[in-house]
Steps between C-alpha positions, in 0.01 A plus 500: 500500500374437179343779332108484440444544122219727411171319335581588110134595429513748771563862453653663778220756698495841418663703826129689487243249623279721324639469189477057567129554630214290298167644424138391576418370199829370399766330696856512328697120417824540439584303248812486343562904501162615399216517681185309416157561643251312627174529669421371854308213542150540705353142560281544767412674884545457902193319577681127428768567752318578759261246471783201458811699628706145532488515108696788500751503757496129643349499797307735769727469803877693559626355173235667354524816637889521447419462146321839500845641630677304192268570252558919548844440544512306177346776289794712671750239384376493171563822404875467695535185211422733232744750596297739674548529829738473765361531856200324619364579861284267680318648814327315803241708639273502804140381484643250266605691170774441277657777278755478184626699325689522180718709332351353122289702215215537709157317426356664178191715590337648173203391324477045409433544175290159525330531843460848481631561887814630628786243421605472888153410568476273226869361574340459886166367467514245207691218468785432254430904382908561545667459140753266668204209442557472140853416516583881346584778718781297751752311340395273818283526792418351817153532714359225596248361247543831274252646728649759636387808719094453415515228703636645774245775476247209477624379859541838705280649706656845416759620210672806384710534249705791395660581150757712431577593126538763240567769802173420696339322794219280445229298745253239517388277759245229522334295779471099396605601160262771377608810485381815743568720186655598211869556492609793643839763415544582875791666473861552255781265543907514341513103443338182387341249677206282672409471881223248586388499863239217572332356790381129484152391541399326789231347310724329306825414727486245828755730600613860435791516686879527259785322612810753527760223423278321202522816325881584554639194395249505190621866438882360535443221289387750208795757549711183436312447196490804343874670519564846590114553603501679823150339725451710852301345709351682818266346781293794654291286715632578842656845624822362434485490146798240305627578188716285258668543113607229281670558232736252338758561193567128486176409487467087506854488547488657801165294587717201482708633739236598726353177518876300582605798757458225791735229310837438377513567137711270224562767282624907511231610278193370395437363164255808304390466184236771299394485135215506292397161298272507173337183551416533107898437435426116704256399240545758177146597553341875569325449809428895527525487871863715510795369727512327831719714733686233690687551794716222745692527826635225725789402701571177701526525872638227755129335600329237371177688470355667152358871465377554162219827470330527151306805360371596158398818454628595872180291629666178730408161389531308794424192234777605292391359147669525127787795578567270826546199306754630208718648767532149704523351128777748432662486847545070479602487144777774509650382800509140345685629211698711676595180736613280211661762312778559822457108574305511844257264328639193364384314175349195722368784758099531517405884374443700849097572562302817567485414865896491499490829327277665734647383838613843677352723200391845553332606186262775393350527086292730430350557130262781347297381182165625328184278600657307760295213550453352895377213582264503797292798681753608682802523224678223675696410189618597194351331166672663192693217299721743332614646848664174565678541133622839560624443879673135440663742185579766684635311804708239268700785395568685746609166761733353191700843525449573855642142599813558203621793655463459888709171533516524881139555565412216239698258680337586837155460332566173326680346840172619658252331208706200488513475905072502518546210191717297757239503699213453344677155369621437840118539630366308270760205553427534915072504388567152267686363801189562722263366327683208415563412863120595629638758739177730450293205653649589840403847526208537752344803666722612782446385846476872658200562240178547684308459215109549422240298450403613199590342172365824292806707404213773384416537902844394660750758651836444594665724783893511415588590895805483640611463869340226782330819676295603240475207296340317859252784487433460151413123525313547786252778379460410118167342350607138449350445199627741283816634650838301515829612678871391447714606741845592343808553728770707241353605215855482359534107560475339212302198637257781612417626176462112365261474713280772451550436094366144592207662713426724195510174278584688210881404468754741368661650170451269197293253724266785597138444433253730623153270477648325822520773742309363770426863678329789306618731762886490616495780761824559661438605868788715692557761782445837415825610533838507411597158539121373368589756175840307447314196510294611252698596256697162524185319403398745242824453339476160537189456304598753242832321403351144511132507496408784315147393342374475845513851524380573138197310541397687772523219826803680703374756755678665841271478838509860633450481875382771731797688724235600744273380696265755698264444738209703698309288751388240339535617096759382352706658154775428287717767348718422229689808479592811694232748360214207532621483889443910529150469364366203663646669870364826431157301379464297848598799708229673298315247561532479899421912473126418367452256735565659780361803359168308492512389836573878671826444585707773484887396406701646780872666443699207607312260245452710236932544516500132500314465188745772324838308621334201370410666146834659495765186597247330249643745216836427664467144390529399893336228689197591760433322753109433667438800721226827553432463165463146417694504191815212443754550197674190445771492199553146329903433496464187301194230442611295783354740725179431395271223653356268210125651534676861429693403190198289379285852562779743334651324262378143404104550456456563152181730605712733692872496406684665259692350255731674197496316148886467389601610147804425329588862525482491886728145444720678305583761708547322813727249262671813406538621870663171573762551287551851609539416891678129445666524144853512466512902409541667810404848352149463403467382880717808667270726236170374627602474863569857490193579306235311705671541883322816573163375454553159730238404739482282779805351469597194637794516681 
């Protein structure tokens, strides 16, 4: 592995945190090997972010409210960048409270000089007060917006934060970002370091509730990105508490890695490059903005799909932008020359394309620059010109050499470029053939479509449901108008999946065109259990490998049916899970209690055992048949087993069903869980079979 050379403005940290720590009034740069001081910035206070919050951390829903988790661990990263810390602990708490921890300087807590207030209460109630806003006291910096921890003080119904530093404890906590009190010295420490602890405001948030996985891939994703940096990670909520560490030495190397685990990879280690750029060397000129830090991993794996994660700063853009674009640039036009060099390429050949280059790519660049500049609220991509100079640089390089002295693996990857270019010629031969001949003016809607009446894609739904059984149902209880069914036999047939493509009327890879989807809503419809999950995941994979901006614009959603239905004379629920089943039985039998409490009847023995075998097979997950207490469990095996009027009830009426909104990260891992249980590799499948067979359920067998 390729050893990560050290930033040459960058001292190394004293051993002492202490002795590393910055004051209130002046926050240390490290320039070159003396340190120059500048004041922090103080622009302004709270009451803007609370008023528009969406300004300041995109939006008010879970996005939103992850962000606060980011934001507190980006302050923690921060000072991990700079060299000062080495553990960060992130903490979910009941009542919905989040903790981390760092093992940095500590939040300065003496006298502002400017504002006249404690500098952790200055750093935590106005914005842009941390000296990282004028460019000065990180080399780099993430946090979304520069923005920081004030504005998750802004948001939170409740926050504490503790400093430790110079050999004592400090405290101050605020409710909707005022402070109780002054800072407090609660106590002596023998470290450094900042815990915040903050609840968020249900004034502000639809929802309040954190999502355990969200936050530990986010978590992994930034141990990958900043090597050697140990992030623990402990949910609390329950009285089973989980814990996790991540900690990576190879940092985006072994990201790369992580991401192609599933697939067969072209080459025995991936490709790393790290090195800082002066974009000032490009065009002779002093731009005073130091070095881009530029870092590249990739390798080539046997699939036709691409992987390619950006970040700047350690902050994702999903958008990529400028360090994105001189790595593709870099990636096509080394592997050209390197092709005609060893004569893969010929003189009359055609120069091989991005797309060639990027069939079966697993890549992840990641750059840290002063003043980043992002285009959009929501940092979606990366705008810095000179970022594309100093990665397509950087990249160049490193490939030339990296392709020069791995022969083997550089044949593999050039076989593999020049196999997607074969193909892409050979595609676009077949397309010029069909047009020619007029085939396209054949393709009609399939016969088995029971389509709606409709001609408004905004209103239309299409139910992707497989099977006779359920698809008769289907057919028979939709709304007409709005609703349409095909009926598909194997999903794996290919004349099956032509015919849904030519329900969507969207057509497929190059031909794709979004504007003539004729259903807003493409809701795939299955049993709810093992067989309907298989199903499932076919179709999700299906549309993720082939029809991918369905899902990104938002029209791809799964139907989730009830398993239950339970009924007490002549009310009627739906349960859609094993603890909703528990409550509604223990509700009706309550229910029956009052009523005949109301009336003077007294339960007698026999009854009132009646009603506690029902509660108690109902916790058993059992059937219960009509009897003393009037109450029938019956468990859905598949749709078919519904009547048309009960799947129109449960599952089709848009007033009372429940639907789930796909994203491509729910595509991506049921693509990815494809691979692991029919892929060639038979270890990632013996490895998960082992991991997941204790925690089966109603298995089919």
């Amino acid at each position: 592995m390729p050893k990560k050379s050290k930033p040459a403005a960058a001292p190394k940290p004293a051993e002492n945190n202490n002795s590393a720590s910055y004051t209130a009034k002046d926050i240390y740069v490290l320039e070159g090997l003396e340190p120059v001081r500048k004041r922090p910035y103080v622009l302004e206070g709270l009451e803007p972010v609370r008023k528009r919050p969406g300004m300041y951390i995109g939006s008010t829903g879970s996005d939103g409210l992850h962000h606060l988790v980011w934001e507190v661990v980006d302050n923690s990263i921060d000072e991990a960048m700079a060299g000062f810390a080495k553990n960060i602990t992130v903490e979910l708490l009941p009542k919905n409270q989040v903790a981390v921890t760092d093992d940095g300087r500590g939040i300065p807590v003496e006298t502002h000089k400017q504002t006249r207030k404690s500098a952790l209460e200055t750093v935590m109630t106005t914005l842009h007060a941390g000296g990282k806003f004028g460019g000065d006291s990180y080399k780099v910096a993430g946090g979304l917006h520069g923005v920081g921890v004030s504005v998750v003080n802004a948001l939170s119904e409740l926050l504490r934060v503790e400093v430790c530093r110079d050999g004592n404890l400090y405290m101050q906590e605020y409710v909707r970002g005022k402070p109780k009190a002054s800072v407090k010295k609660i106590g002596s420490c023998h470290r450094t370091g900042t815990k915040v602890i903050f609840s968020p405001d249900p004034e502000v948030f639809s929802a309040i509730e954190f999502n355990e996985k969200r936050i530990f891939e986010h978590l992994r994703q930034q141990a990958y990105l900043t090597k050697g940096v140990r992030i623990n990670v402990a949910d609390r909520r329950t009285d089973t508490p989980k814990f996790y560490g991540f900690c990576f030495e190879g940092g985006i190397k072994s990201f790369v890695s992580y991401l192609a685990r599933d697939e067969k990879s072209l080459q025995e280690e991936s490709f790393y490059a790290h090195r800082e750029h002066d974009p000032s060397s490009e065009t002779g000129e002093r731009l005073g903005r130091g070095k881009i830090e530029v870092e590249a991993a990739f390798l080539y794996v046997d699939e036709l799909d691409t992987q390619e994660l950006s970040f700047a700063n350690n902050i994702y853009t999903p958008d990529g932008g400028m360090h994105l674009t001189g790595f593709r640039s870099a990636l096509t036009r080394s592997i050209n020359t390197f092709a005609r060099a060893e004569g893969y390429l010929k003189e009359k050949d055609e120069n091989l394309t991005s797309d060639d280059t990027r069939e079966g790519l697993v890549a992840v660049v990641s750059v840290k620059l002063r003043e980043p500049q992002f285009e959009g609220q929501t940092k979606a991509r990366l705008g810095n010109p000179p970022a594309r100079t100093a990665v397509e640089a950087v990249v160049n390089d490193a490939l030339k050499e990296f392709l020069e002295k791995r022969p083997q693996e550089a044949r593999r990857v050039i076989e593999k470029v020049m196999l997607a270019a074969k193909a892409r010629m050979a595609a676009k031969a077949a397309k010029e053939i069909v047009f020619r001949k007029g085939a396209l003016e054949g393709l009609t809607l399939p016969g088995k479509l029971a389509d709606c009446s409709s001609r408004d894609p905004a209103e239309s739904e299409l139910f992707i449901v497989e099977g006779d059984s359920a698809g008769g149902s289907a057919k028979s209880g939709r709304d007409r108008r709005t609703q349409a069914i095909p009926r598909l036999d194997k999903m794996l047939l290919n004349q099956e999946i032509r015919s849904l493509v030519v329900a969507l009327g969207t057509a497929i890879s190059e031909n794709f065109n979004l504007t003539k989807l004729r259903y807003h809503k493409v809701i795939l419809m299955s049993d709810a259990d093992v067989d309907g999950a298989h199903i499932r995941t076919l179709f999700l994979t299906l549309f993720y490998r082939y029809l991918p901006q369905v899902i990104e614009a938002g029209h791809l959603y799964v139907a989730q049916p009830p398993l239950y239905r339970i009924q007490a004379g002549k009310e009627v629920r739906y349960a859609f899970s094993d603890g909703e089943k528990k409550e509604i039985v223990a509700e009706l039998l309550k229910k029956k209690a009052e009523k005949k409490a109301k009336s003077g009847k007294e339960k007698g023995g026999e009854e009132a055992r009646e009603d506690g075998m029902i509660a108690a097979e109902a916790d058993e997950g059992k059937d219960t048949p009509a009897g003393g207490s009037g109450v029938t469990i019956q468990r859905f095996k598949g749709l078919g087993e519904m009547n048309p009027s009960q799947l129109w009830e449960t599952t089709m009426n848009p007033e009372n069903r429940i639907i789930k909104q796909i994203e491509v990260e729910d595509a991506r891992k049921a693509d990815r869980l494809f691979n692991i249980l029919m892929g060639d590799q038979v270890e990632p499948r013996k490895q998960f079979i082992l991991t997941h067979a204790a925690s089966v359920e109603n298995l089919d067998i």
